[in-house]
N, C-alpha and C positions, 0 to 999 in steps of 0.2 A: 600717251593714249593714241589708239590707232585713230586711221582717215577712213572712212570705208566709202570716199568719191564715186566708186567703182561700181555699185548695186545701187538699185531703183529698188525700194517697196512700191509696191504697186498693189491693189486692190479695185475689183473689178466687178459692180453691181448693174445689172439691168433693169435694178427696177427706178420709178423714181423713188422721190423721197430724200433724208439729207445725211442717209447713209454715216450716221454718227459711230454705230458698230464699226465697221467699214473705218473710218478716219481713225477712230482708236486703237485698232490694231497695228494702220501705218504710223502713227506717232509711237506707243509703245516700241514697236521695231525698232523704230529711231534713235529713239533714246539707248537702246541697246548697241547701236553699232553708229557711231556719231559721225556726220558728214555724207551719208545716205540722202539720196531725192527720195521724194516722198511723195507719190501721184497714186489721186484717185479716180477711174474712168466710170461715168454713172451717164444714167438716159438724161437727166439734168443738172444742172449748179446746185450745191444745196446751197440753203441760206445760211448756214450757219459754215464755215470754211474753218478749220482746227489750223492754227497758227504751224507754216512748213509745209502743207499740206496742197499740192497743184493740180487741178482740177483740170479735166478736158471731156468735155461731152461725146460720148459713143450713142448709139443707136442703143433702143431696150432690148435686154438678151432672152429669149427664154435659154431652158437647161443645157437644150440640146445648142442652139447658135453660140451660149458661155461658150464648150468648149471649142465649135470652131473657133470662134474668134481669138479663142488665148492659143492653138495650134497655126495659124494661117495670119492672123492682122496683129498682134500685140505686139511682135518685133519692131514695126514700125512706127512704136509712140514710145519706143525705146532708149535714149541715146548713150547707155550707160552698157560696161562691158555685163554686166551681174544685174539680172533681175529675181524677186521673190518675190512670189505673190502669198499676199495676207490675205483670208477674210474675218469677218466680225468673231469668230470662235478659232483661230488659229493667226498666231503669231511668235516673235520671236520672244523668248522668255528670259536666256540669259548669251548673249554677246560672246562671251565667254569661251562657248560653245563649238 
């Protein structure tokens, strides 16, 4: 079975809230391509943290600062060569792939 060390899922919510849509996507990823970080950046912690899943608090985004920030600042919570971003309605579905 392959390592996929190399890519961060990453999902990226400005709103608060505990962003469970959001963690589901990065875990399903996961499980598709095994040995992947799995980070989610949200205006809060949720209380509920999905087992894998590492949390760091960003600032709340409306539409327009989402995409600065995924153009301009997301490289830098990066440490992985491969990032994908997931959110709640789009993810990885087969590994495979």
């Amino acid at each position: 079975m392959a390592n996929f060390t190399d890519i961060t899922f990453v999902s990226i919510d400005g709103r608060n809230g505990d962003c469970l849509g959001a963690q589901f996507a990065i875990r399903r990823s996961a499980n598709q391509l095994p040995g992947a970080k799995q980070l989610l950046l949200s205006a809060e912690k949720p209380k509920i943290l999905l087992e894998g899943v590492t949390h760091q608090t960003i600032q709340s985004l409306s539409y327009f600062e989402y995409t600065i920030f995924v153009l301009y600042s997301l490289w830098h919570l990066i440490d992985t060569e491969y990032a994908l971003i997931v959110q709640e309605d789009g993810w990885v579905l087969d590994g495979a792939n």
